[in-house]
C-alpha positions as CSV (number, residue, x, y, z in Angstrom):
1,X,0.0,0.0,0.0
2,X,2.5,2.3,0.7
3,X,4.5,1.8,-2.6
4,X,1.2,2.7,-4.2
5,X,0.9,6.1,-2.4
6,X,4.3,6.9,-3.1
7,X,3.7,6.0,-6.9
8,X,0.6,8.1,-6.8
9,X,2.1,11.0,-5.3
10,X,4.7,11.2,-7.4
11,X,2.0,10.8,-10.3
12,X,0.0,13.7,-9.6
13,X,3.8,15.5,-8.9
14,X,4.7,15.0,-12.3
15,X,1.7,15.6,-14.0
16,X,1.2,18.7,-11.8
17,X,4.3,19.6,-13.5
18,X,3.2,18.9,-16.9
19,X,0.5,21.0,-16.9
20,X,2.2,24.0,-15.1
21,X,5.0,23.7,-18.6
22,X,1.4,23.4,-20.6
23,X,3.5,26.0,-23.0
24,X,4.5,22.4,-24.5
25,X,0.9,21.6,-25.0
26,X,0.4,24.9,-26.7
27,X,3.6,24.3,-29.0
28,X,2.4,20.9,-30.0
29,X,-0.6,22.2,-31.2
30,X,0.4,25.7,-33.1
31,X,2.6,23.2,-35.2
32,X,5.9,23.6,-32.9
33,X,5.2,27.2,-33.3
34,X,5.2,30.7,-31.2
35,X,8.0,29.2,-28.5
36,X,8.9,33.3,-28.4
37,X,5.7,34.5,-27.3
38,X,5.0,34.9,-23.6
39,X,3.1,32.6,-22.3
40,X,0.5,34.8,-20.7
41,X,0.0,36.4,-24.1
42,X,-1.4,32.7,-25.4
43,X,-4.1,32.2,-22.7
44,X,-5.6,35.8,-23.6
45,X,-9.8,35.7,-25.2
46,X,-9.3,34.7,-28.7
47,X,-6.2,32.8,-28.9
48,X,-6.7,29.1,-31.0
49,X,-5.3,27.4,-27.2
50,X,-6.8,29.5,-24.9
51,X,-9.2,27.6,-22.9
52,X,-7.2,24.3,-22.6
53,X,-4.0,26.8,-21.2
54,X,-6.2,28.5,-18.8
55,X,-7.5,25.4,-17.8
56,X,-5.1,23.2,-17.3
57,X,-3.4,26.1,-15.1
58,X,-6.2,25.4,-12.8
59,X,-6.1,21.6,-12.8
60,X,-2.2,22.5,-11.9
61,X,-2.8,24.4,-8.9
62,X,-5.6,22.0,-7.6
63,X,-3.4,18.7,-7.9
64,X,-0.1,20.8,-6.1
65,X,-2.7,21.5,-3.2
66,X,-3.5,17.9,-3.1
67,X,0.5,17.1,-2.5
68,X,0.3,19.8,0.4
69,X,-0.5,17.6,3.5
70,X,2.1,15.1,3.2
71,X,4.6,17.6,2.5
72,X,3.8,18.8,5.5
73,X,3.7,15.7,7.1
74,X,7.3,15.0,5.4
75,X,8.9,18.6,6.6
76,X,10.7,19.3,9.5
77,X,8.3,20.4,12.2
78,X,8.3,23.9,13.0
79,X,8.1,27.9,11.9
80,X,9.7,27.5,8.3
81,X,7.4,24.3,7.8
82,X,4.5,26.0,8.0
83,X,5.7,29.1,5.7
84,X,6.6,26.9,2.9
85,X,3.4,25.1,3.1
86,X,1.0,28.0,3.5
87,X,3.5,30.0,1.0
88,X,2.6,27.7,-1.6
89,X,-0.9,27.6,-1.3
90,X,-0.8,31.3,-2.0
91,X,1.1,30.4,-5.2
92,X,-1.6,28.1,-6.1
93,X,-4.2,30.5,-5.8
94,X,-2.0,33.5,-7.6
95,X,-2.3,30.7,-10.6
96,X,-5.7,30.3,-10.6
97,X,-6.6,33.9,-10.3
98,X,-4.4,34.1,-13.3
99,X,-6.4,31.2,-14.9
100,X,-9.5,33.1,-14.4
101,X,-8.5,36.9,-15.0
102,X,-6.0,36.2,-18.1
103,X,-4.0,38.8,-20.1
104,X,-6.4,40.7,-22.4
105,X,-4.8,40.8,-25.4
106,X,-2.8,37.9,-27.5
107,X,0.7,38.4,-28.8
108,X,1.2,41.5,-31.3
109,X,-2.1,43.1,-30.2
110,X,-1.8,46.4,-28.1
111,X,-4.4,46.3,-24.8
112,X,-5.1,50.1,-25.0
113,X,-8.2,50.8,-23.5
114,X,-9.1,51.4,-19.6
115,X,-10.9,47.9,-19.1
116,X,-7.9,46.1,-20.8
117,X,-5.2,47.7,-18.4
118,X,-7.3,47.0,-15.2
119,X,-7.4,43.6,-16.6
120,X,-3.8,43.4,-17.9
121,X,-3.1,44.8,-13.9
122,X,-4.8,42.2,-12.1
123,X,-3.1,39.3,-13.9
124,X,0.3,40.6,-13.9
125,X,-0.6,41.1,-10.2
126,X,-1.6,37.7,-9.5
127,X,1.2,36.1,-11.7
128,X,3.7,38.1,-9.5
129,X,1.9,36.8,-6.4
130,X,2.3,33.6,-7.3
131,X,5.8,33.3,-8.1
132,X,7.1,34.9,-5.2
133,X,4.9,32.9,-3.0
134,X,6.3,29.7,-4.6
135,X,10.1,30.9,-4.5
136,X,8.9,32.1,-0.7
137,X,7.7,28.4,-0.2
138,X,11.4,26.8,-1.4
139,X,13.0,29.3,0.6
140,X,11.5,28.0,3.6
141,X,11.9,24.3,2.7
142,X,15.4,25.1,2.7
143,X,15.2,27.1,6.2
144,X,12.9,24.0,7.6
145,X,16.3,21.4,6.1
146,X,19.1,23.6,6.2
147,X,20.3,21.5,10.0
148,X,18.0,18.4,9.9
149,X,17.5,17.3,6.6
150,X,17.1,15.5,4.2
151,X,20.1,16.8,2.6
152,X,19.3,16.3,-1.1
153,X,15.8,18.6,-0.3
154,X,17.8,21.3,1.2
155,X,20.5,21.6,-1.7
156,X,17.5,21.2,-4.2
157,X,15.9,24.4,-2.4
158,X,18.9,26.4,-2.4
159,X,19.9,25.9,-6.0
160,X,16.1,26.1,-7.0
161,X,15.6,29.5,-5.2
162,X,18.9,31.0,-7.0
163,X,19.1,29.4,-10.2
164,X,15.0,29.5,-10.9
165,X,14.0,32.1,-8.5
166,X,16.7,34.8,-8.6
167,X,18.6,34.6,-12.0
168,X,15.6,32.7,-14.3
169,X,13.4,35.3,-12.9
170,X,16.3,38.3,-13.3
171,X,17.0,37.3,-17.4
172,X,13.4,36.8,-18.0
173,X,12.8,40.6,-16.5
174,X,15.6,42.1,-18.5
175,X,14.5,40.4,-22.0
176,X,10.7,41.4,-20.8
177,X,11.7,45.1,-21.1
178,X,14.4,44.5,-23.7
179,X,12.9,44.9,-27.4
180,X,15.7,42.5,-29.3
181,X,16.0,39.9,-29.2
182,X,12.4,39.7,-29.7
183,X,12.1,35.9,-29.0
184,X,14.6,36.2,-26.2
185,X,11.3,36.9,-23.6
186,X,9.6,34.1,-24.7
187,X,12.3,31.6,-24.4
188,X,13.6,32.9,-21.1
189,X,10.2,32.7,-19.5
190,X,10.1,28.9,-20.6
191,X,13.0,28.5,-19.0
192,X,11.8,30.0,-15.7
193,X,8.6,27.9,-15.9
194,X,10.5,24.7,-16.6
195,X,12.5,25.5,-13.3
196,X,9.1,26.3,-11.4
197,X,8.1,22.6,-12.8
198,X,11.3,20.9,-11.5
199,X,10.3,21.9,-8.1
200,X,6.9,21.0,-8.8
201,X,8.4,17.2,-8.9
202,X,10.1,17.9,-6.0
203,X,7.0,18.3,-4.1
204,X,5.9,14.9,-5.5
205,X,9.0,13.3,-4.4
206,X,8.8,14.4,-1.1
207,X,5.1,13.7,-0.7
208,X,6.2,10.1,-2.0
209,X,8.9,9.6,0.4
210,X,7.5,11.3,4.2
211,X,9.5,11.8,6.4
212,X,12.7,10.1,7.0
């Protein structure tokens, strides 16, 4: 029974993780097309993937909830294990109100009236939620580790808060307010999410293994 769980748990991690990269999905089906548009852009009314991106966002952020209490269970006890838990909850919900307010306007169309900003706004502001929560959450997984362990969970933290969270998140930025290369943004950002989905696994692996 338990080598079910653990497969199961690391089943929903890794599709979890699927679904968060679901620019592959989107790729696949535009004819391995549009890799240097930003992914945000793709999910906006009117665009061919739309629904299915928005969608499986939410289906995402439902299934990394579901790996939440035995991650918990599996964490250290204390402060920094309930931070990363409750951090990442926040992240799931940033996703979903992403999901549900999505950017206005596809890529190569201009969102220029009032409504579209407010909307354009709320996104961006949940999409920024969301990702600091999450690299809040590893932060604190490595806090909760950094003395008892396991020791393969604390270096994966560290090197998934600085690599993914700090310099991903810094070079996607930088080619998000650059104008050339003009596929640079898109590229970078994949990079970033396939970082976010690493950790995503993670999660999975750790809900597989509890505490040891």
């Amino acid at each position: 029974m338990t080598n079910i769980r653990s497969r199961v748990w690391i089943g929903i991690g890794l599709v979890a993780a699927f679904l968060y990269a679901n620019f592959l999905i989107d790729w696949v089906l535009r004819d391995f097309r549009g890799l240097g548009e930003v992914v945000s852009e793709l999910q906006a009314p009117g665009e061919p993937n739309a629904v299915l991106l928005r969608v499986t966002d939410v289906v995402c952020a439902v299934l990394v909830v579901a790996l939440l209490p035995p991650v918990r269970s599996a964490l250290p006890s204390g402060w920094w294990r309930e931070v990363a838990v409750w951090a990442t909850v926040v992240f799931a919900l940033g996703a979903i109100a992403a999901a549900v307010v999505s950017a206005p306007c596809g890529p190569s169309v201009t969102c220029s009236s009032p409504s579209d900003q407010l909307q354009l706004q709320i996104h961006d502001g949940a999409s920024l939620l969301s990702n600091v929560a999450l690299f809040t959450g590893v932060a604190a997984v490595w806090f909760a580790t950094r003395t008892t362990g396991p020791r393969w969970l604390k270096r994966f933290a560290w090197w998934t808060f600085w690599i993914v969270g700090v310099v991903a998140s810094l070079v996607f930025g930088y080619f998000d307010s650059a104008t050339e290369p003009s596929s640079a943004v898109g590229v970078s950002q994949r990079i970033h999410i396939v970082g976010i989905s690493a950790w995503i696994v993670c999660l999975g692996v750790v809900a597989a293994r509890g505490r040891q």
